[in-house]
N, C-alpha and C positions, 0 to 999 in steps of 0.2 A: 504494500500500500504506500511506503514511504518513498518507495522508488518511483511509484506513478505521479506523485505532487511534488515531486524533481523535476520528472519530463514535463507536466504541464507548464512548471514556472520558467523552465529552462526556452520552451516555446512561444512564452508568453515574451519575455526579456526579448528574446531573436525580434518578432514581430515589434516590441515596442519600439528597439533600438535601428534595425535594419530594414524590414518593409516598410513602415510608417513615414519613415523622414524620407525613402526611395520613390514612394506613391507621392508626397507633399513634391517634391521636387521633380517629379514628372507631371505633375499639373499643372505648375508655376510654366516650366517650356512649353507645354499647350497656350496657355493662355497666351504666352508672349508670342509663339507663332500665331497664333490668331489675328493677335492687336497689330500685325505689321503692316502701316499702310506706305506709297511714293511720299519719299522725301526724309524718311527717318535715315538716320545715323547709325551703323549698326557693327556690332563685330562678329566675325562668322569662328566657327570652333577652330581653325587653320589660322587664325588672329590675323586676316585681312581687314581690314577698314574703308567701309564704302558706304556709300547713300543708295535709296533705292531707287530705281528711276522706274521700274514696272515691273508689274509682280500677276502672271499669269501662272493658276491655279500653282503649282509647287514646284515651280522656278521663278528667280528673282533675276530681273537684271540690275547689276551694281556696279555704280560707276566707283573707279577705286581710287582712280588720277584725271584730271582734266583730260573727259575724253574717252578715258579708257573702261570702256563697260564691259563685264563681264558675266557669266552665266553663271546663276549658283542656286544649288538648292535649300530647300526653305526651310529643310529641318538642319541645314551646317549653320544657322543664327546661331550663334551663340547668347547674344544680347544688343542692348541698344545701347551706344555711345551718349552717356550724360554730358551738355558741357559742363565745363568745371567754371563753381562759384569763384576759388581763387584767382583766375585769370581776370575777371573783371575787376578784382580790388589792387589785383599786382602792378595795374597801369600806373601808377602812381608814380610820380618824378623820385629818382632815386640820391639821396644823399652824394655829392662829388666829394670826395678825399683829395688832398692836400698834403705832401710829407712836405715835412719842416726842414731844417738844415743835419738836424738832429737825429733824423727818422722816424719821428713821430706823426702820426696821423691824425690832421685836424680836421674836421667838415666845413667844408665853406660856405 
């Protein structure tokens, strides 16, 4: 008896830790293949970086470089390119340095 409510916990632990989080994370790439429509950002599992320029039933075409469109299929998304918040604050004029006679570093 003590051996069968081994196997069950043992089965149970499997299922929480490994199909659980494996079914969550197969849903999540559905839905994102779903949501791809022309003109997202996107990276594909081969970490190409392209925009979609048209997306007929389960191929994309993605341009990668000025120009350069390629054919790719729609489940190699990996994800969609966020831009990044940092770059809009990083515009910022940066400090000019100054060494002294000395070697010391002033800001001007």
């Amino acid at each position: 008896m003590g051996f069968l409510i081994v196997i069950v916990v043992l089965a149970f632990l499997f299922w929480l830790f490994i199909v659980r989080p494996q079914r969550r994370q197969a849903a999540e790439q559905r839905e994102l293949l779903e949501a791809l429509e022309t003109g997202d950002e996107i990276v594909s599992a081969g970490g190409l970086y392209g925009v979609i320029r048209e997306i007929d039933g389960d191929e994309l075409q993605v341009e990668i470089a000025d120009g350069l469109v390629v054919r790719m299929a729609r489940a190699a998304v990996a994800g969609f390119v966020e831009p990044d918040e940092d770059e809009e604050s990083a515009i910022e004029p940066e400090l000019e340095s100054v060494k002294d006679d000395d070697g010391s570093v002033n800001p001007s």
